[in-house]
N, C-alpha and C positions, 0 to 999 in steps of 0.2 A: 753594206748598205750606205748611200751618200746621205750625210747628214744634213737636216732641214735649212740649215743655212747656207746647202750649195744648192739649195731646191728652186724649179725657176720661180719666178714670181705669178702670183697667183693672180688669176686675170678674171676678179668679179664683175659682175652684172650688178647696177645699180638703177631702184626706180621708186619714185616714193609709194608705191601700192604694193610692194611687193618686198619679203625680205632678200636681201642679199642675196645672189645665187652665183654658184660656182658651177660650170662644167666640169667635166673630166670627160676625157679618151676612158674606155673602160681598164682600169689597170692589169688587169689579171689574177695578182695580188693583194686584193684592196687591204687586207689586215698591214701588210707592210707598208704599201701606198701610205694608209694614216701614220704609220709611225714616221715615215720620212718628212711627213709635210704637217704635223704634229704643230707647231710652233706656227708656222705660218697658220694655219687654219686658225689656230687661238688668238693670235692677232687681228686677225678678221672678225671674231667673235665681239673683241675687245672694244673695235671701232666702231660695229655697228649693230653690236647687242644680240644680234642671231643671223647665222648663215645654214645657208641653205646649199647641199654640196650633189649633185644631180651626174650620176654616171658610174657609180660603184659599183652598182648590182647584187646589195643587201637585200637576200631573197632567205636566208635562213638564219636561225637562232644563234649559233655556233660561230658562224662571222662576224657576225654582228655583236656579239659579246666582247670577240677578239678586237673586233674593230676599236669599241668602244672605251677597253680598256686601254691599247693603244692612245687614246686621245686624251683620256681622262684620268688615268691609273684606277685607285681602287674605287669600285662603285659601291654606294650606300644601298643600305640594307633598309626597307621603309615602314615606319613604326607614325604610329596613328593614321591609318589609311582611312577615308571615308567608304569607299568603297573596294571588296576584294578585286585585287588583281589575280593573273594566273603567272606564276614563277616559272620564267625560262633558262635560269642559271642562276648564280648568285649575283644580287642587286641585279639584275636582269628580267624586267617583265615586261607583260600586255598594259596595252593603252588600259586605262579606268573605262570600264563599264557604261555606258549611258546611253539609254534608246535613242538609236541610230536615226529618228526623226525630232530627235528637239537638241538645240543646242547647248555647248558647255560653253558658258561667256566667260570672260577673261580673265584672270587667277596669275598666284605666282604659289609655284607647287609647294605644301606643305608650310607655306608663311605663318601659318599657327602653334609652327612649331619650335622649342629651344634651339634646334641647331638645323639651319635649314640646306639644302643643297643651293650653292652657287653655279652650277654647271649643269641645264639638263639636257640629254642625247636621244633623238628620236631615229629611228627610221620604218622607214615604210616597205614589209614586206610585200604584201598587196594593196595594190591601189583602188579606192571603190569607184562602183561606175563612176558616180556623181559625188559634187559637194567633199565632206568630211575635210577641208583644208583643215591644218592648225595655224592658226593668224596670229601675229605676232604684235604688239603696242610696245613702244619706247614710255615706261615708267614715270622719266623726267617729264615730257611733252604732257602723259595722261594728268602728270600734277600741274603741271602748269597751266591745264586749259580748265581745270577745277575750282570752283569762285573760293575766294578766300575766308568766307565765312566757314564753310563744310570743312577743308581742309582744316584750319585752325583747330575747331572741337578733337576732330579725331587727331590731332597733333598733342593736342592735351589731356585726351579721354583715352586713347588708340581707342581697340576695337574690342567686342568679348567674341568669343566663339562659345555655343550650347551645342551640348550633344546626349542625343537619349540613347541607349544602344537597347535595340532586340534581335527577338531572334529572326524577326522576318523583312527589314528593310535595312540594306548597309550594311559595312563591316561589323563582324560580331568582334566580339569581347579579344577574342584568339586572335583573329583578322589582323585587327588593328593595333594590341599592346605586348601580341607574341605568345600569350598565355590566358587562360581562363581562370586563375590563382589568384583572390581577390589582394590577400595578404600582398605580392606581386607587384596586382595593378597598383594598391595603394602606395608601396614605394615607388614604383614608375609614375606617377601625377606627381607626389609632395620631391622628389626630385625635380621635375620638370614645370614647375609651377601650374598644375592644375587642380582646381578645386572638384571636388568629388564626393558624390552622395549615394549611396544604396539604398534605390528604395524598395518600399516596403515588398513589394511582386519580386523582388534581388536583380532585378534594373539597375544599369547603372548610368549617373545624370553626371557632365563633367562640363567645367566653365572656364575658360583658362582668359586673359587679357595677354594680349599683344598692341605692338606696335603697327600703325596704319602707315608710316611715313619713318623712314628711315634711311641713312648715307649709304651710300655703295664702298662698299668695303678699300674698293682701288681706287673711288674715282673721287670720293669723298663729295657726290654729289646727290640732294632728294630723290628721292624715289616713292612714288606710292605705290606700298608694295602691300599688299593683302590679300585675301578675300572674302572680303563684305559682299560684297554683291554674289558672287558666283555660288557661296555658299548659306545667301538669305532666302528665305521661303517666296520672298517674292519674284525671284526669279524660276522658279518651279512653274512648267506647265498647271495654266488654271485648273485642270482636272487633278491634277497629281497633289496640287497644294490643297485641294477640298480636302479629298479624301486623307490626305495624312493630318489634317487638323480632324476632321471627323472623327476619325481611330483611334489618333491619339493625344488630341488636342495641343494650343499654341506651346503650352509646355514641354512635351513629350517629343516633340519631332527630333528627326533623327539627328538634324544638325539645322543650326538655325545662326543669325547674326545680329546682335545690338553693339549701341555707344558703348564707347567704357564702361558708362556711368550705370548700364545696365536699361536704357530706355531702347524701345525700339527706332526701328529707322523703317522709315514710311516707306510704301511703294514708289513714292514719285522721287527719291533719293535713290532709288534701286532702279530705278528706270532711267534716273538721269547718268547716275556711274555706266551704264549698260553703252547709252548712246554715245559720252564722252569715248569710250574705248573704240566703240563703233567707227567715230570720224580718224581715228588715230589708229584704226587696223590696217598691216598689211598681211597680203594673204597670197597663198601659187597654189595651185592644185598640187600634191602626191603625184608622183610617179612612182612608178612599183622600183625598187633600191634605193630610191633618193635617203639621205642623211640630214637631220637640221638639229645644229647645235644651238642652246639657250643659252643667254647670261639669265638666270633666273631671277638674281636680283634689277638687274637693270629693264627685263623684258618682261611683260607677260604674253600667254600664253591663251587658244580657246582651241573650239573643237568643233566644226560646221555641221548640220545637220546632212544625210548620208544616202544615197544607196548601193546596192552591191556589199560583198563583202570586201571588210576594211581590217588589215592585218599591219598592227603601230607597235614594234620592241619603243620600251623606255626605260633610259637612266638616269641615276643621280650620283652628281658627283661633288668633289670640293665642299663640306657640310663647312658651316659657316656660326659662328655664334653671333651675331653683330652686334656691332659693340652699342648700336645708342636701342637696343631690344626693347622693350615694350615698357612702358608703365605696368608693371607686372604683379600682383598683389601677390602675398605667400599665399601659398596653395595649404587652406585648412582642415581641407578632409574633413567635412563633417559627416 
């Protein structure tokens, strides 16, 4: 096999609406194709935060594994999931769940978490009729276009994440920490800096603080990298947020977002993050095998609303502790 450094030069499509895009002749071999051109594609990742690679023809789980691990070596294995996924191999699954009429606004995957993925790998086995792009925002630009007031707090507060878990909305207990062993969970939070309460019904209530803003590990440049918004109740369809305060009131919901400091963050703070990512989205429509690789920290990520069926493998790779990590309290387990 010739090695990525006699590979020819990769001849991307650039446009500012749209992320990065590669053709390809279809290779025949795409698991080896990626291994040959491995380095180049990651350089391209590198320059301009996510590409998008159009001619493969990842149409099953199996290749797409191969592929994947080709580009990435070993994929992570995902602990604290908000919502279950379905497992197509190891660190190998389906896109996140979410009715296929409202959208997932812009995120950087598991940023709530100690050690987060640097690299994520999407491909498209089926493509839906309509809609369902994943769009893409450059991190730097989304902090820069963010008035320096807002920035600043959450520079000094970061952010908290609240989660209630049940049995009937979201990851359960297993889902998300691997085990329903409280003893278990309790050492997976106080390792991981999260606070944790059992209450009284054997619910369990978890608060961890992060960072809102932090360097890129290579590039040693800002980044706002969170998810406040995607994961605040105010970006929940108005029907979907009634009803889950109804059931289970502001406290109890399944996952929710404040300051640091523990105060909420308004609607109109959640609508203005929403927009800023809006004017700074680029977006292609899926073709059925297309590939799109993420710098996770530099990029974020959304999910358009849909129809037809929509068939998305996702991976994570390169897990990252970063070094300027959150304003982070000890996790006291009460």
């Amino acid at each position: 096999m010739p090695s990525s450094s006699l590979a020819a030069p990769l001849d991307v499509e650039l446009r500012p609406d749209r992320p990065a895009l590669l053709r390809v002749a279809p290779p025949g071999d795409a698991v080896s194709w990626a291994a040959e051109h491995r380095e180049a594609l990651r350089a391209q990742v590198a320059e301009h935060g996510a590409l998008l690679v159009r001619g493969l023809g990842l149409t099953d789980a199996e290749r797409t594994g191969a592929v994947f691990a080709r580009l990435a070596g070993g994929l992570m294995t995902e602990t604290e999931a908000f919502a279950p996924r379905e497992a197509h191999g190891p660190g190998l699954y389906s896109s996140t769940p979410w009715p296929a009429n409202q959208p997932m606004c812009m995120h950087h995957e598991l940023s709530y978490h100690s050690e987060v993925p640097g690299l994520m790998l999407f491909a498209c086995l089926t493509a839906p009729e309509t809609g369902g792009a994943t769009g893409v925002a450059d991190a730097e630009q989304v902090l820069d276009a963010l008035p320096a007031g807002l920035t600043e707090r959450f520079e000094r507060e970061g952010w908290l994440l609240t989660r209630s878990y049940n049995d009937e909305i979201g990851a359960s207990l297993e889902e998300s920490f691997g085990t329903d062993d409280r003893a278990e969970i309790e050492r997976y939070c106080r390792a991981h800096a999260i606070d944790f309460t059992w209450r009284a019904d054997g619910s369990l209530h978890t608060e961890q603080r992060r960072a809102a803003v932090v360097r890129h590990p290579v590039t040693g440049r800002r980044c706002w990298f969170n998810q406040i918004a995607f994961l605040n109740e105010w970006t929940l369809a108005p029907e979907v947020r009634e009803y889950l305060v109804d059931e289970y009131g502001t406290d109890g919901l399944p996952f929710n977002t404040r300051y640091g400091d523990g105060g909420e963050i308004g609607e109109d703070v959640v609508q203005f993050l929403n927009a800023t990512y809006e004017r700074h989205t680029r977006r292609e429509p899926w073709q059925t095998g297309d590939l799109m690789l993420v710098d996770n920290i530099r990029t974020a990520h959304s999910r358009e609303p849909y129809t037809g069926e929509r068939r998305i493998l996702v991976g994570m790779a390169e897990p990252r502790r970063l070094a300027d990590g959150s304003p982070t309290p000890e996790a006291s387990g009460r």
